[in-house]
KOLLO-63959 format. One record per atom (N, C-alpha, C): residue number from 1; residue in one letter; chain; atom name; x, y, z. Coordinates in steps of 0.05 Angstrom, whole numbers, padded with zeros to 5 digits, always signed. Example, Ala and Ser with C-alpha at 12.3 -4.5 7.8 and 13.67 -1.06 7.14 Angstrom:
{r 1, 'a', 'A', 'N', {+00264, -00114, +00156}} {r 1, 'a', 'A', 'CA', {+00246, -00090, +00156}} {r 1, 'a', 'A', 'C', {+00264, -00066, +00156}} {r 2, 's', 'A', 'N', {+00257, -00045, +00142}} {r 2, 's', 'A', 'CA', {+00273, -00021, +00143}} {r 2, 's', 'A', 'C', {+00258, +00001, +00157}} 
//
This chain:
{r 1, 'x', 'A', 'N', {+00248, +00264, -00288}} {r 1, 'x', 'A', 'CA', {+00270, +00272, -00271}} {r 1, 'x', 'A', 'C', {+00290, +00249, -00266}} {r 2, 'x', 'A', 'N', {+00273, +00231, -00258}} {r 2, 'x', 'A', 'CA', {+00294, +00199, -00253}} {r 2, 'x', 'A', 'C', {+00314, +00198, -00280}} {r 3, 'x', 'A', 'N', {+00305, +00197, -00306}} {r 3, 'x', 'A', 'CA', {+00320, +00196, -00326}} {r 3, 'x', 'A', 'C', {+00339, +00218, -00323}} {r 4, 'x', 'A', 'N', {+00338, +00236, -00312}} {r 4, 'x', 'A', 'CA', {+00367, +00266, -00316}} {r 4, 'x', 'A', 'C', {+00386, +00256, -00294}} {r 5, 'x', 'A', 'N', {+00376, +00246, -00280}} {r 5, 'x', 'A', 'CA', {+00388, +00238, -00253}} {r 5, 'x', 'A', 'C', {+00416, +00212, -00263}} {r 6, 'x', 'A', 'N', {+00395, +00190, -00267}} {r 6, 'x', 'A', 'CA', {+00404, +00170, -00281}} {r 6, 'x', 'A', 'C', {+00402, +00159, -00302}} {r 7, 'x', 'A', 'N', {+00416, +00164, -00324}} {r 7, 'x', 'A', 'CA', {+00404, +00166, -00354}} {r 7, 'x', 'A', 'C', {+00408, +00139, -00363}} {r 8, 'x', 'A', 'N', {+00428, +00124, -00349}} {r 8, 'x', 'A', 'CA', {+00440, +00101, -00353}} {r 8, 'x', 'A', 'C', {+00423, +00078, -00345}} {r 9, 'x', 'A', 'N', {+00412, +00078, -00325}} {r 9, 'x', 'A', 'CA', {+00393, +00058, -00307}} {r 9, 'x', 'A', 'C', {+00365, +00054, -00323}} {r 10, 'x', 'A', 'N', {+00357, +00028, -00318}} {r 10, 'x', 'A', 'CA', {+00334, +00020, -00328}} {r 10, 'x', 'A', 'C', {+00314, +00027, -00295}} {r 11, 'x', 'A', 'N', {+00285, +00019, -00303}} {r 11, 'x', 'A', 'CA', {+00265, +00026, -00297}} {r 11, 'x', 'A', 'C', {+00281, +00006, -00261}} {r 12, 'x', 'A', 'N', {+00283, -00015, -00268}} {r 12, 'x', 'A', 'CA', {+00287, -00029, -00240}} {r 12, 'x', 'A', 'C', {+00319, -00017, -00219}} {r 13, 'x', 'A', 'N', {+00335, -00008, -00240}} {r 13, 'x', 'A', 'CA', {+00349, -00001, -00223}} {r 13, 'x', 'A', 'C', {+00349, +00021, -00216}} {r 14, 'x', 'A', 'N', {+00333, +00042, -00217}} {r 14, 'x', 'A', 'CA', {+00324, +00067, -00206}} {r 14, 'x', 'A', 'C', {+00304, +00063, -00182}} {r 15, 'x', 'A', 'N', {+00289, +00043, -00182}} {r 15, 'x', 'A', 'CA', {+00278, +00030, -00159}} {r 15, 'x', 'A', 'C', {+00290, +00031, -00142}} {r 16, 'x', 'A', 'N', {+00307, +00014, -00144}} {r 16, 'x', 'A', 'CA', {+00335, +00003, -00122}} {r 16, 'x', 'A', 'C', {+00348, +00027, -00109}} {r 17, 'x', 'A', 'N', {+00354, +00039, -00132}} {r 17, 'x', 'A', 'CA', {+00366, +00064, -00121}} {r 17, 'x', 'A', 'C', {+00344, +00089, -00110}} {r 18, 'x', 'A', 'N', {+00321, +00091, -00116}} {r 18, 'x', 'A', 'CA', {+00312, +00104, -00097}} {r 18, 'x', 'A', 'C', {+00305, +00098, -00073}} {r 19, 'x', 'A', 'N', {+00303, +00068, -00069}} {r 19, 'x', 'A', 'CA', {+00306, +00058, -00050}} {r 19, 'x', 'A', 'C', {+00326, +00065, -00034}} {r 20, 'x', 'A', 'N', {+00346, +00056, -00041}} {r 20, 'x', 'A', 'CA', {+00369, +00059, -00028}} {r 20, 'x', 'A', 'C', {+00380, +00092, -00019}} {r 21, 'x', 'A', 'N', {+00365, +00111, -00027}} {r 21, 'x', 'A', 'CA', {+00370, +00144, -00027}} {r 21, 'x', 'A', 'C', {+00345, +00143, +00003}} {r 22, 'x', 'A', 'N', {+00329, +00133, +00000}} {r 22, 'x', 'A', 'CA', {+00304, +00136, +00018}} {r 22, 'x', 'A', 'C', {+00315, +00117, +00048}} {r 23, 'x', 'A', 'N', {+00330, +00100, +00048}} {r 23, 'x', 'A', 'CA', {+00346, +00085, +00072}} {r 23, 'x', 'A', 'C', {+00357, +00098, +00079}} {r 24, 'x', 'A', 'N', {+00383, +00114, +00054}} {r 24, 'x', 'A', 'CA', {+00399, +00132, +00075}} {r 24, 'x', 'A', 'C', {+00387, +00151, +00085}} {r 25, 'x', 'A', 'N', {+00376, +00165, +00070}} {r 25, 'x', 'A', 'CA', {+00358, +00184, +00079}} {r 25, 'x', 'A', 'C', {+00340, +00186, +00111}} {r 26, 'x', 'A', 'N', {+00337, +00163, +00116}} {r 26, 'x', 'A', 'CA', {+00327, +00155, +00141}} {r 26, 'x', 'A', 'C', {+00334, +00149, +00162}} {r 27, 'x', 'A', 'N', {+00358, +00139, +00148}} {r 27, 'x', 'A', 'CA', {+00378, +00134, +00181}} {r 27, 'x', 'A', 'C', {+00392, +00153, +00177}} {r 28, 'x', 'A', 'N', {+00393, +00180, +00158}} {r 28, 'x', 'A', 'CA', {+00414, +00203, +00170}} {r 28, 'x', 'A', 'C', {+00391, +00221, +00187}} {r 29, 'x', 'A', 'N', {+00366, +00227, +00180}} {r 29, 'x', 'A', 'CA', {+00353, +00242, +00194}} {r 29, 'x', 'A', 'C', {+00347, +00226, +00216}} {r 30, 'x', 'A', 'N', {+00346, +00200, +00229}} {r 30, 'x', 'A', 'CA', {+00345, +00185, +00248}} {r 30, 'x', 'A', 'C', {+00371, +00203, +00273}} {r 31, 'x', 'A', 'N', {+00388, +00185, +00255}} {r 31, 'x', 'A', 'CA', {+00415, +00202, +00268}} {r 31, 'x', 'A', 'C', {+00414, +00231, +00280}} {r 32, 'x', 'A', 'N', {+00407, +00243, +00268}} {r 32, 'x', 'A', 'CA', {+00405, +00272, +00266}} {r 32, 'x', 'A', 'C', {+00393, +00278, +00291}} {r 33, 'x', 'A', 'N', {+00362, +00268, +00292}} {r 33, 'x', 'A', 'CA', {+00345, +00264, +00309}} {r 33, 'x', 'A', 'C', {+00360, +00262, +00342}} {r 34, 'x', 'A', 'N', {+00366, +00239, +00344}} {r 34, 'x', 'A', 'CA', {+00381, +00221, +00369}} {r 34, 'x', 'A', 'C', {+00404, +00231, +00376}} {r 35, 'x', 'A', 'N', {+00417, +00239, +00360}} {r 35, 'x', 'A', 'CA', {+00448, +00252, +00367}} {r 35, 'x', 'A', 'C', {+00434, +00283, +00375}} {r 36, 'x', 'A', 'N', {+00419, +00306, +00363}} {r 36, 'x', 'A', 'CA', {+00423, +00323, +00365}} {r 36, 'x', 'A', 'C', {+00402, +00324, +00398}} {r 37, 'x', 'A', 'N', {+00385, +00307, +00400}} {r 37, 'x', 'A', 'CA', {+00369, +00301, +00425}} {r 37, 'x', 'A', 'C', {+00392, +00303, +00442}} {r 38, 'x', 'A', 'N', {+00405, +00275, +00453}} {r 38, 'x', 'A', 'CA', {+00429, +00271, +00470}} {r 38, 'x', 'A', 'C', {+00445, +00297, +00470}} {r 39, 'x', 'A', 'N', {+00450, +00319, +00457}} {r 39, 'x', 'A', 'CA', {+00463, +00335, +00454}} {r 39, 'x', 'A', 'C', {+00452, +00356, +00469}} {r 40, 'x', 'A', 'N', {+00431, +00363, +00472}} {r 40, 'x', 'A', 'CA', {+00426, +00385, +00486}} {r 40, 'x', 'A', 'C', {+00405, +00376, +00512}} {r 41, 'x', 'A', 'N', {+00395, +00349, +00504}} {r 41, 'x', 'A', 'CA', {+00381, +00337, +00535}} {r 41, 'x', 'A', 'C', {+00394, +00315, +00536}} {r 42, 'x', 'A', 'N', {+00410, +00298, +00547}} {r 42, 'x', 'A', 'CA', {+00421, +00273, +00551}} {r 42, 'x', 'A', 'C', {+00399, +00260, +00569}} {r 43, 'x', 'A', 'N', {+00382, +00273, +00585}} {r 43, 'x', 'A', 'CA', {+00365, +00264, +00594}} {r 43, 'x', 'A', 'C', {+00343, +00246, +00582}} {r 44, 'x', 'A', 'N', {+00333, +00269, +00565}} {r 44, 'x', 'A', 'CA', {+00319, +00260, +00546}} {r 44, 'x', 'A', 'C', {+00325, +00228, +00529}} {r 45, 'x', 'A', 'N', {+00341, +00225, +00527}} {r 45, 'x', 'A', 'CA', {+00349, +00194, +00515}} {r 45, 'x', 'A', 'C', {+00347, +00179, +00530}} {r 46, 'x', 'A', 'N', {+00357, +00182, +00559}} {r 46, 'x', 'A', 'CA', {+00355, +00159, +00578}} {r 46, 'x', 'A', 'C', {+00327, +00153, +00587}} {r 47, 'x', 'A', 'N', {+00310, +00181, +00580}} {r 47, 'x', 'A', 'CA', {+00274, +00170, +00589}} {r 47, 'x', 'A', 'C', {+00257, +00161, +00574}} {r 48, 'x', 'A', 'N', {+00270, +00155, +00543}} {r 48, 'x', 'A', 'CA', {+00267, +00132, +00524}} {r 48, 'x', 'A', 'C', {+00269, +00103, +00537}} {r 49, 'x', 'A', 'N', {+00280, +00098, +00554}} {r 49, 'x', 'A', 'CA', {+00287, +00063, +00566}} {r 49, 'x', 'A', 'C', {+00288, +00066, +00592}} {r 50, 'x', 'A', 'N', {+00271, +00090, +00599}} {r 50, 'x', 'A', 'CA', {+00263, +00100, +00628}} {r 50, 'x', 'A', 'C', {+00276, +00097, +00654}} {r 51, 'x', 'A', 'N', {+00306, +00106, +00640}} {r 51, 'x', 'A', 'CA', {+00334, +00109, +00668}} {r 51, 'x', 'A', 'C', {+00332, +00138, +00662}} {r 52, 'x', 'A', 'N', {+00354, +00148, +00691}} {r 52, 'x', 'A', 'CA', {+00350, +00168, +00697}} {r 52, 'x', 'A', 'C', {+00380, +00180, +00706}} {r 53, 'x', 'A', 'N', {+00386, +00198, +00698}} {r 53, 'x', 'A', 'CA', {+00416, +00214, +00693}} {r 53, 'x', 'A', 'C', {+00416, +00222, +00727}} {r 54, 'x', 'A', 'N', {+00431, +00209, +00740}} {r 54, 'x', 'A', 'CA', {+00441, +00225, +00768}} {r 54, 'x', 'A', 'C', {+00461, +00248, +00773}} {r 55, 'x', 'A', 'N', {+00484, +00238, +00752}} {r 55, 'x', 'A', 'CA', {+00506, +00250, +00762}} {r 55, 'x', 'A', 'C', {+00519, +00259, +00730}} {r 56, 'x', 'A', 'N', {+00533, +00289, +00738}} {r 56, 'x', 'A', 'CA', {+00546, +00290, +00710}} {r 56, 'x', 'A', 'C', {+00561, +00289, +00689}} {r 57, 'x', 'A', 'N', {+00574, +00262, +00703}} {r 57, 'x', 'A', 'CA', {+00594, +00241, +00695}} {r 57, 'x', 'A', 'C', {+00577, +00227, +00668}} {r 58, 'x', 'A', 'N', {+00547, +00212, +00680}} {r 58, 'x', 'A', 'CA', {+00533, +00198, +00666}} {r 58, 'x', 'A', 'C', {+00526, +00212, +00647}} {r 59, 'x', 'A', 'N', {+00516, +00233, +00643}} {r 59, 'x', 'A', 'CA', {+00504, +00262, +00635}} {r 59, 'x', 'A', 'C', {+00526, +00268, +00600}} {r 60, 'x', 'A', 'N', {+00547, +00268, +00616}} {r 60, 'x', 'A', 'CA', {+00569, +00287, +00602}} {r 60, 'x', 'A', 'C', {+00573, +00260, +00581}} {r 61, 'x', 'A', 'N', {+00574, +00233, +00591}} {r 61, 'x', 'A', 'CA', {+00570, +00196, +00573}} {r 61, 'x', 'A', 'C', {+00556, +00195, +00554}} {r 62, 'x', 'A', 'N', {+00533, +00205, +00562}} {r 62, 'x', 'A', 'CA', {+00509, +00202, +00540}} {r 62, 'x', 'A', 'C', {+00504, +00224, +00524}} {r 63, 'x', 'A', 'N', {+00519, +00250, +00528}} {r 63, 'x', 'A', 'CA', {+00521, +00271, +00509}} {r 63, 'x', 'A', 'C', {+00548, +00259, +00486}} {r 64, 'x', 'A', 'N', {+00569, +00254, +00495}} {r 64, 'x', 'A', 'CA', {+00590, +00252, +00487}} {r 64, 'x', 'A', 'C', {+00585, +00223, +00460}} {r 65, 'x', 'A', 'N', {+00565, +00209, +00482}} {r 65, 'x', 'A', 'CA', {+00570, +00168, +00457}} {r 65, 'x', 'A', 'C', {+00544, +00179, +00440}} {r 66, 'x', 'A', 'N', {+00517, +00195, +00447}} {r 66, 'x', 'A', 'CA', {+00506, +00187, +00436}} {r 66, 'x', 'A', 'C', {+00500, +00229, +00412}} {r 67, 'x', 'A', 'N', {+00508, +00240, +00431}} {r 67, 'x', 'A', 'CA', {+00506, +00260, +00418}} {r 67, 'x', 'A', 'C', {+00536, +00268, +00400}} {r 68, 'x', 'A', 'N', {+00558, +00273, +00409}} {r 68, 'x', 'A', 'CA', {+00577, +00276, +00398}} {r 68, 'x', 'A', 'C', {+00592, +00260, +00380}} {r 69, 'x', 'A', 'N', {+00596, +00229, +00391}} {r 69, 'x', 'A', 'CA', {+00596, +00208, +00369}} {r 69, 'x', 'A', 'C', {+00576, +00208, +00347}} {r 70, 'x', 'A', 'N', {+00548, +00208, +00351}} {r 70, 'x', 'A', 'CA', {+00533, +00215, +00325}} {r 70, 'x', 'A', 'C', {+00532, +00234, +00319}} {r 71, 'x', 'A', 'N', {+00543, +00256, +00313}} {r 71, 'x', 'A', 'CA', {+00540, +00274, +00303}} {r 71, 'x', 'A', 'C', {+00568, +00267, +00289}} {r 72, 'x', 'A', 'N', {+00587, +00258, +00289}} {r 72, 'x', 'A', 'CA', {+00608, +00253, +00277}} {r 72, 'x', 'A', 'C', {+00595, +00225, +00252}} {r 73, 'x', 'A', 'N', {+00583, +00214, +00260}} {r 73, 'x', 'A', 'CA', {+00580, +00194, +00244}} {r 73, 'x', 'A', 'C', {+00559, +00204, +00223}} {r 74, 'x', 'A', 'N', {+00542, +00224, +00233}} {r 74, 'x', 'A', 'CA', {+00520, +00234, +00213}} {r 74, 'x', 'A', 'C', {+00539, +00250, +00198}} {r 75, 'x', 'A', 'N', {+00565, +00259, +00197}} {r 75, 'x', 'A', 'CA', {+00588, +00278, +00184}} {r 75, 'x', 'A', 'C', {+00602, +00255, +00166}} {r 76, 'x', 'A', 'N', {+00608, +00223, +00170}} {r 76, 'x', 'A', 'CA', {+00615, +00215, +00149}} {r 76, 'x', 'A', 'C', {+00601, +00208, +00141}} {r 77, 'x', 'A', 'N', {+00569, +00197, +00144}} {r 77, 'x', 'A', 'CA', {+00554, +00187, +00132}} {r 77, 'x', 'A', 'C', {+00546, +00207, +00109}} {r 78, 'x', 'A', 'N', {+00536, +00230, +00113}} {r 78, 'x', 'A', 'CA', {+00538, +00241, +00095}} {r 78, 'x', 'A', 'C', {+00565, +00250, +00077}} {r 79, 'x', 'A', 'N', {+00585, +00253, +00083}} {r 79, 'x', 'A', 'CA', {+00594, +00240, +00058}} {r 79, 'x', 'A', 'C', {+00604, +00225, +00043}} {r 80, 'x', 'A', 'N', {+00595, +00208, +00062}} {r 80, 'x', 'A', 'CA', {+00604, +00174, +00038}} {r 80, 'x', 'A', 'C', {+00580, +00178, +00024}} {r 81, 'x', 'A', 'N', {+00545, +00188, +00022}} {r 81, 'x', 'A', 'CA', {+00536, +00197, +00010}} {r 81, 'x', 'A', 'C', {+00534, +00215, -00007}} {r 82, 'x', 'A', 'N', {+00560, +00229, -00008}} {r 82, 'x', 'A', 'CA', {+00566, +00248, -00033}} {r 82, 'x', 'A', 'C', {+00591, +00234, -00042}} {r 83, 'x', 'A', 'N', {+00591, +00214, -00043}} {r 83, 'x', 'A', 'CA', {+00616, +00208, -00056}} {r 83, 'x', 'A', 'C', {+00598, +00176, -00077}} {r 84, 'x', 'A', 'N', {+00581, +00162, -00063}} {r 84, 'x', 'A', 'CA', {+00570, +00141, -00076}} {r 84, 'x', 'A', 'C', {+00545, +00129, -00057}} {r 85, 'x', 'A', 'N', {+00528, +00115, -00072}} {r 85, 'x', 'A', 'CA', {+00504, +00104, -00063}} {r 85, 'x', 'A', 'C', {+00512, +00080, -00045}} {r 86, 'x', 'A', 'N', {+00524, +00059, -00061}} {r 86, 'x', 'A', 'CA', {+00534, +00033, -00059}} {r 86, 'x', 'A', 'C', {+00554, +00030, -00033}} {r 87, 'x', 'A', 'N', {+00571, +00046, -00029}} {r 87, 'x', 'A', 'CA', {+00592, +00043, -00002}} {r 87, 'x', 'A', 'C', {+00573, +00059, +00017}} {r 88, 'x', 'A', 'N', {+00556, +00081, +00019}} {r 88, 'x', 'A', 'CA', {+00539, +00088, +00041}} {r 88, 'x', 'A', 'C', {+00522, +00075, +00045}} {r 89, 'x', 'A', 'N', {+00505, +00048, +00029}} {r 89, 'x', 'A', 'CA', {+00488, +00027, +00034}} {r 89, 'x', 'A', 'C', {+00504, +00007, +00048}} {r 90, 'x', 'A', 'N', {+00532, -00003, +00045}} {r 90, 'x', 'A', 'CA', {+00544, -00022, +00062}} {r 90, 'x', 'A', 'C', {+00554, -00010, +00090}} {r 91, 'x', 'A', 'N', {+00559, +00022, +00082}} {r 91, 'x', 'A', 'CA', {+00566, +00036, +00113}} {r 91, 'x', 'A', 'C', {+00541, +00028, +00138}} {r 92, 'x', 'A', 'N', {+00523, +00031, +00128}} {r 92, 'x', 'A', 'CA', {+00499, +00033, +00143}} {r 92, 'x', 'A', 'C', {+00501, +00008, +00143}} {r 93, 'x', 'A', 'N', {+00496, -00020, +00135}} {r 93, 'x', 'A', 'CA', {+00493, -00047, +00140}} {r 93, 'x', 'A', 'C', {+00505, -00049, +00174}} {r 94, 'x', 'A', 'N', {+00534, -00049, +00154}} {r 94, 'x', 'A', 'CA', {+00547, -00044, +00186}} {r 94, 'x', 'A', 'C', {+00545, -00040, +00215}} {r 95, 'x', 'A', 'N', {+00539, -00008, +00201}} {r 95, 'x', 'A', 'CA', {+00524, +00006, +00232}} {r 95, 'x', 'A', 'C', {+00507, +00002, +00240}} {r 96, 'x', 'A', 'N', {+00485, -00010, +00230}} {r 96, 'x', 'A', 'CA', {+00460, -00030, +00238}} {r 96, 'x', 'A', 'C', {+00456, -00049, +00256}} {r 97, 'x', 'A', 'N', {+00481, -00065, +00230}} {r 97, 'x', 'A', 'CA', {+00488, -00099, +00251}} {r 97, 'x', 'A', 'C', {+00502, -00096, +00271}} {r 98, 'x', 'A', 'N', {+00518, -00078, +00270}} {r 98, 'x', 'A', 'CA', {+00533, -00072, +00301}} {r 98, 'x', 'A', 'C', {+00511, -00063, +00322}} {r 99, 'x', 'A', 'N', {+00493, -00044, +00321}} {r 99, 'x', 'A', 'CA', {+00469, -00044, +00341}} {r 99, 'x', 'A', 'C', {+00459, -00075, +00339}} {r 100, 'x', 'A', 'N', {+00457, -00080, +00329}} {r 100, 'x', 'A', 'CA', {+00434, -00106, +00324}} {r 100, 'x', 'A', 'C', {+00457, -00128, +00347}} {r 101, 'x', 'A', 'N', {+00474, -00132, +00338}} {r 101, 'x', 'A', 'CA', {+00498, -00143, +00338}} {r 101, 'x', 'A', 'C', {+00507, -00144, +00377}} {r 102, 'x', 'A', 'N', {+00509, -00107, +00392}} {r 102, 'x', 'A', 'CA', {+00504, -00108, +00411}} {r 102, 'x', 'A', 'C', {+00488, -00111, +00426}} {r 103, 'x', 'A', 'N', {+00459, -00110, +00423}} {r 103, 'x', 'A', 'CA', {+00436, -00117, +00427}} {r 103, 'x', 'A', 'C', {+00441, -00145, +00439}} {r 104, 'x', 'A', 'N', {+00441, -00166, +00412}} {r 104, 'x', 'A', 'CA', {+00444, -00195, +00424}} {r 104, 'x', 'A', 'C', {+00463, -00195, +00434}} {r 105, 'x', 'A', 'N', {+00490, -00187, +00445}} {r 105, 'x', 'A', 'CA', {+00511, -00194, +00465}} {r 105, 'x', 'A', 'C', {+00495, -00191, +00490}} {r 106, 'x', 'A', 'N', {+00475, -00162, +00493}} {r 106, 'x', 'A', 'CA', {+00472, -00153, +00519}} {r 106, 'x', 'A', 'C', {+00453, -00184, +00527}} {r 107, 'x', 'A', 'N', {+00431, -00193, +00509}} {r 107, 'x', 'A', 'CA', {+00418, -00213, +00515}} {r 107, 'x', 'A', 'C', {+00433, -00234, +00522}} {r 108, 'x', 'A', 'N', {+00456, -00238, +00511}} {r 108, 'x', 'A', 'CA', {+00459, -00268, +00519}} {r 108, 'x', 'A', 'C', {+00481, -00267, +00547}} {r 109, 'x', 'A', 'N', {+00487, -00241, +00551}} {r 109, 'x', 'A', 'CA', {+00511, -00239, +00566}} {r 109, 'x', 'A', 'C', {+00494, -00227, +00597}} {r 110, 'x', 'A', 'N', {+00474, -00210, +00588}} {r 110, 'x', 'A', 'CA', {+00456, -00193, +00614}} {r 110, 'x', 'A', 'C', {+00430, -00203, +00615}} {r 111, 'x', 'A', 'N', {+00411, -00224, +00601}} {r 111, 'x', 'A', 'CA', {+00397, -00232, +00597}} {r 111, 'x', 'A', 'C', {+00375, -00227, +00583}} {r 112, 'x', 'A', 'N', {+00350, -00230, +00577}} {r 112, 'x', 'A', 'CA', {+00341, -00224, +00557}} {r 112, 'x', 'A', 'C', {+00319, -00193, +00548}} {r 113, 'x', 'A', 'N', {+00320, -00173, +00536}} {r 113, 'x', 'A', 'CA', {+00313, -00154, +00526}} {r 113, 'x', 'A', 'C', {+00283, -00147, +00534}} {r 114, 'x', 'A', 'N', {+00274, -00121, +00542}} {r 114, 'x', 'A', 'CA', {+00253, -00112, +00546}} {r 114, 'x', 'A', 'C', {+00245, -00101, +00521}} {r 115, 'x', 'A', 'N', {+00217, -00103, +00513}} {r 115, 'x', 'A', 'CA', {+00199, -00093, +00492}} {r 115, 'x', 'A', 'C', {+00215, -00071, +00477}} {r 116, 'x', 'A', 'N', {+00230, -00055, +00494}} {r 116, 'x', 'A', 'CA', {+00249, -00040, +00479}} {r 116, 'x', 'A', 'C', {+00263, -00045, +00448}} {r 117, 'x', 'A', 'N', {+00277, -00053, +00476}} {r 117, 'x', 'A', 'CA', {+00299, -00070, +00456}} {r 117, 'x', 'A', 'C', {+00304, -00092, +00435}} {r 118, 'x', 'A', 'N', {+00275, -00106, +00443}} {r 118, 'x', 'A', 'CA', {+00264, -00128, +00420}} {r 118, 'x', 'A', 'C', {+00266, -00120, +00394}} {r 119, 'x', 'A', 'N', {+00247, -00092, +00402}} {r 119, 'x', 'A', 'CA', {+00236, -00082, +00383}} {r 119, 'x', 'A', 'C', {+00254, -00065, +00369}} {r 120, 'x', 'A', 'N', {+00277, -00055, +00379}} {r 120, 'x', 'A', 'CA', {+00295, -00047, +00370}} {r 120, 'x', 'A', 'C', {+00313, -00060, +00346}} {r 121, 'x', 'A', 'N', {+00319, -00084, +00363}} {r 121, 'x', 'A', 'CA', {+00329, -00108, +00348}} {r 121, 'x', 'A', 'C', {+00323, -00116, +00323}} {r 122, 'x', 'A', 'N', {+00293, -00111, +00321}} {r 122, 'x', 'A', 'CA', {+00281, -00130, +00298}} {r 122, 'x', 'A', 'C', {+00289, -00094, +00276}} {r 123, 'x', 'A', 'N', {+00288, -00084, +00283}} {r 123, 'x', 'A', 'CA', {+00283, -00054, +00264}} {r 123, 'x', 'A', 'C', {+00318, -00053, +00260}} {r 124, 'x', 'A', 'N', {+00334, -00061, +00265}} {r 124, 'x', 'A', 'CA', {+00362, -00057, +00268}} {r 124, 'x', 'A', 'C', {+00368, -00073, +00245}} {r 125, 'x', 'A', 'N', {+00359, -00104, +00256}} {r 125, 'x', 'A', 'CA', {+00358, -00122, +00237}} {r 125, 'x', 'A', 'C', {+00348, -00122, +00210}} {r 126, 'x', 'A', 'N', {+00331, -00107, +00208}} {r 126, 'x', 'A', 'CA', {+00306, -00099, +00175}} {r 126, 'x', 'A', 'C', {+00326, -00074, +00166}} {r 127, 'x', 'A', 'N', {+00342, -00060, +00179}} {r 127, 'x', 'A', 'CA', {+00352, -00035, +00159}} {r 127, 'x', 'A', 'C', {+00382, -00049, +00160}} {r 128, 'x', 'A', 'N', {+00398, -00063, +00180}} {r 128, 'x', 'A', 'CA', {+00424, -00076, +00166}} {r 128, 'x', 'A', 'C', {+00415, -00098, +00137}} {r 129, 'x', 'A', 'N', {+00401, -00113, +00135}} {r 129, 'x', 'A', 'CA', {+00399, -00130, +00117}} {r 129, 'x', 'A', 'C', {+00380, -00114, +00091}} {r 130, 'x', 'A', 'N', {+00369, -00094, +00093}} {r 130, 'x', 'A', 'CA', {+00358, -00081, +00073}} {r 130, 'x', 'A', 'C', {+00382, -00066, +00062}} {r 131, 'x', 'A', 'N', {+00397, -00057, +00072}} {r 131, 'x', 'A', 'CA', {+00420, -00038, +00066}} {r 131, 'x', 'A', 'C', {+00435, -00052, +00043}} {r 132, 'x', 'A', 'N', {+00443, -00075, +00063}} {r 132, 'x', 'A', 'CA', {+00466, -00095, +00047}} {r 132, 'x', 'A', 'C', {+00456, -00105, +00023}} {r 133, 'x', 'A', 'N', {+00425, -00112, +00020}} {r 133, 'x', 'A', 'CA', {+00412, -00123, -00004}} {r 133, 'x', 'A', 'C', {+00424, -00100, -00033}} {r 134, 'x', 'A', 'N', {+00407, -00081, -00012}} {r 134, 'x', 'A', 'CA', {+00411, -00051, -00035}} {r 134, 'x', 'A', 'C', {+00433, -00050, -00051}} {r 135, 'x', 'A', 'N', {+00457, -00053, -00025}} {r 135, 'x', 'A', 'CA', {+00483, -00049, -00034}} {r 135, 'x', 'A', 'C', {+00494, -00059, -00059}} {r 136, 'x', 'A', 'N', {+00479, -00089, -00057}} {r 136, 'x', 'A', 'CA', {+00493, -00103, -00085}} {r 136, 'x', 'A', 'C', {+00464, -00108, -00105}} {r 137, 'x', 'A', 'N', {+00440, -00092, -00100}} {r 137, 'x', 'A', 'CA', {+00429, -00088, -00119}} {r 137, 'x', 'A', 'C', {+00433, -00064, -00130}} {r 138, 'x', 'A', 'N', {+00444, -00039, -00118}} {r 138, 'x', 'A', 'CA', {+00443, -00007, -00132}} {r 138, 'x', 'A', 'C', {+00468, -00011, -00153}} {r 139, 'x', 'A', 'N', {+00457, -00007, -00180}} {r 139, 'x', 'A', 'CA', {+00489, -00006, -00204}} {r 139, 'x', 'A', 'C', {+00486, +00039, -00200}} {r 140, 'x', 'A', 'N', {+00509, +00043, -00185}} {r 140, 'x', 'A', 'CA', {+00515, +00072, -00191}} {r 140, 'x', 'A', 'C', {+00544, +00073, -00186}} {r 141, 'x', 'A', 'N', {+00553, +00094, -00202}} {r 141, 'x', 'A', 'CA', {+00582, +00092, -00204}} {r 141, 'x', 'A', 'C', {+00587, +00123, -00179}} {r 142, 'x', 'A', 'N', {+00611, +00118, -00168}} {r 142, 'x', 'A', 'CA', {+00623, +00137, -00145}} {r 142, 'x', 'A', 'C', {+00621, +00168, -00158}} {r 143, 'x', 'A', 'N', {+00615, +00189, -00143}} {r 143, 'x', 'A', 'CA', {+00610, +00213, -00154}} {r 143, 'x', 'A', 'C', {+00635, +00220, -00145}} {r 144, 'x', 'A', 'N', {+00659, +00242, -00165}} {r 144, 'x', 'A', 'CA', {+00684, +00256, -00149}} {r 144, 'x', 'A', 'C', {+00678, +00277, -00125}} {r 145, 'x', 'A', 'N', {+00695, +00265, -00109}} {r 145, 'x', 'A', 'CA', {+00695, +00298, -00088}} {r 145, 'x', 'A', 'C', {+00715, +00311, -00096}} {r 146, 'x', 'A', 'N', {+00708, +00329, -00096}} {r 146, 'x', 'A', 'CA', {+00737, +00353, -00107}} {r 146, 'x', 'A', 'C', {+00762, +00353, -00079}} {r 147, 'x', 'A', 'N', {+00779, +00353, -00084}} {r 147, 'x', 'A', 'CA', {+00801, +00357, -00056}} {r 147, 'x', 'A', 'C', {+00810, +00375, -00046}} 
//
């Protein structure tokens, strides 16, 4: 099947690239996950880091950044995924290191991170720099979107 897929690629770069299909793949159903959560319980997200929604200001915040913003981003991510492997492996770098990225501001600016967020960090950090590896190890050429 790998050969119909990619007739062009040798044995290592079909690695790479399934690799790189199995990343995105993970952080879009991640996404999916977290955004569609925040979307119908906003609660629910905040008792992940064990705060608690008072008012529906806060409520309507955490539906809007984490449910409605991701659900927009799980909409381009998938299709910069139908368009190519290579730019949706550096999309995600990105979006990684920017969690990763806010993370350490909050540390050095609010002080330093609960088990949470450590742990967050380090997993933020392993899928931005896996991404970006991918990126310039996957050889696949851009698929057309029709217009």
């Amino acid at each position: 099947m790998a050969g119909y897929l990619w007739p062009h690629m040798n044995t290592k770069q079909k690695i790479f690239s399934y690799l790189g299909q199995g990343l995105v793949l993970l952080s879009l159903l991640s996404l999916v996950y977290v955004s569609g959560m925040a979307w119908w319980n906003p609660r629910a997200i905040m008792a992940l880091v064990h705060e608690k929604l008072t008012n529906t200001d806060s409520i309507s915040s955490i539906r809007g950044v984490y449910g409605g913003v991701g659900l927009f981003v799980v909409s381009v991510l998938g299709y910069l995924w139908s368009t190519g492997l290579t730019i949706t492996m550096r999309f995600l770098s990105i979006f990684w290191f920017l969690y990763a990225a806010s993370r350490l501001l909050t540390w050095v600016v609010d002080g330093p991170l609960g088990s949470f967020g450590m742990q967050w960090l380090v997993i933020e950090l392993f899928l931005g720099i896996s991404c970006l590896m991918l990126s310039y190890l996957v050889k696949t050429e851009p698929v057309p979107v029709p217009v």
